[in-house]
N, C-alpha and C positions, 0 to 999 in steps of 0.2 A: 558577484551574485550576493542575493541579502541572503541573512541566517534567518532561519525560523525565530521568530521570538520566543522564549522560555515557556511563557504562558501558554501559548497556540502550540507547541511541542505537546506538553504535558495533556493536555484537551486532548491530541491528536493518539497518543500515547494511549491513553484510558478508551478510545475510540476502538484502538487496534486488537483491544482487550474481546474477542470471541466465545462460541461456547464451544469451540474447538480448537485443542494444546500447537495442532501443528498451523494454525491458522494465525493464532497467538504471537508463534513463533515467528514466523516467515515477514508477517506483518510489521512485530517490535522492532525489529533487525534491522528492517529497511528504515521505518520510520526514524530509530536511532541514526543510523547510519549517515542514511543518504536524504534523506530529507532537509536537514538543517542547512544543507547547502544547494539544496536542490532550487531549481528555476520555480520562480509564483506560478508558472502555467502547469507543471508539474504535481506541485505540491496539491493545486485545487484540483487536477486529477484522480490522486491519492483519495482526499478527501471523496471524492465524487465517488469514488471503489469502495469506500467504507461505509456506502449506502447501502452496496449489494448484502442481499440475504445471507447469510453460513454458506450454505448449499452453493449457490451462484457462485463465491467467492472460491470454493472448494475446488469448482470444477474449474477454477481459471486457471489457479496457482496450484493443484495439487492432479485436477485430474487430465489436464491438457487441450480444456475448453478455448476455444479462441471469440475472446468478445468480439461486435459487430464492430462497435466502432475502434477506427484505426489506430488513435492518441493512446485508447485506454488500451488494447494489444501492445501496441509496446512498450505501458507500463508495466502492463502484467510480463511481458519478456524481462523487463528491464527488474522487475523483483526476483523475477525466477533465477535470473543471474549473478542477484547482488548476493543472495542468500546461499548459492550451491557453493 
């Protein structure tokens, strides 16, 4: 698998930046994490969840919302995992 390049980390990093501490949290973790090694199809999933609203994002990862489509539910599984 490829690494994130440095410059598209740090983008992604500043990205993950919310106006909510545990969203912050949950998001930097992963993005640190598992991102750099993570699949391109993946990673532009990511990206594509860091579209979502505070609120949208809240309910994926904090309040137990399950998104429609199927990719991004098991990303959201896939952070709520990496991070517990």
């Amino acid at each position: 698998m490829q690494a994130v390049a440095l410059p598209d980390l740090r983008r992604t990093l500043w990205r993950c930046r919310r106006g909510m501490k545990e969203l912050d949290i949950l998001l930097g973790r992963f993005a640190r994490g598992a991102l750099p090694s993570a699949a391109p199809l993946e990673r532009a999933l990511f990206e594509g969840l860091l579209e979502c609203p505070d609120p949208q994002l809240a309910g994926y990862l904090l309040g137990g919302e399950v998104p429609a489509d199927a990719a991004v539910a098991a990303l959201v599984r896939r952070i709520r995992s990496y991070v517990a």
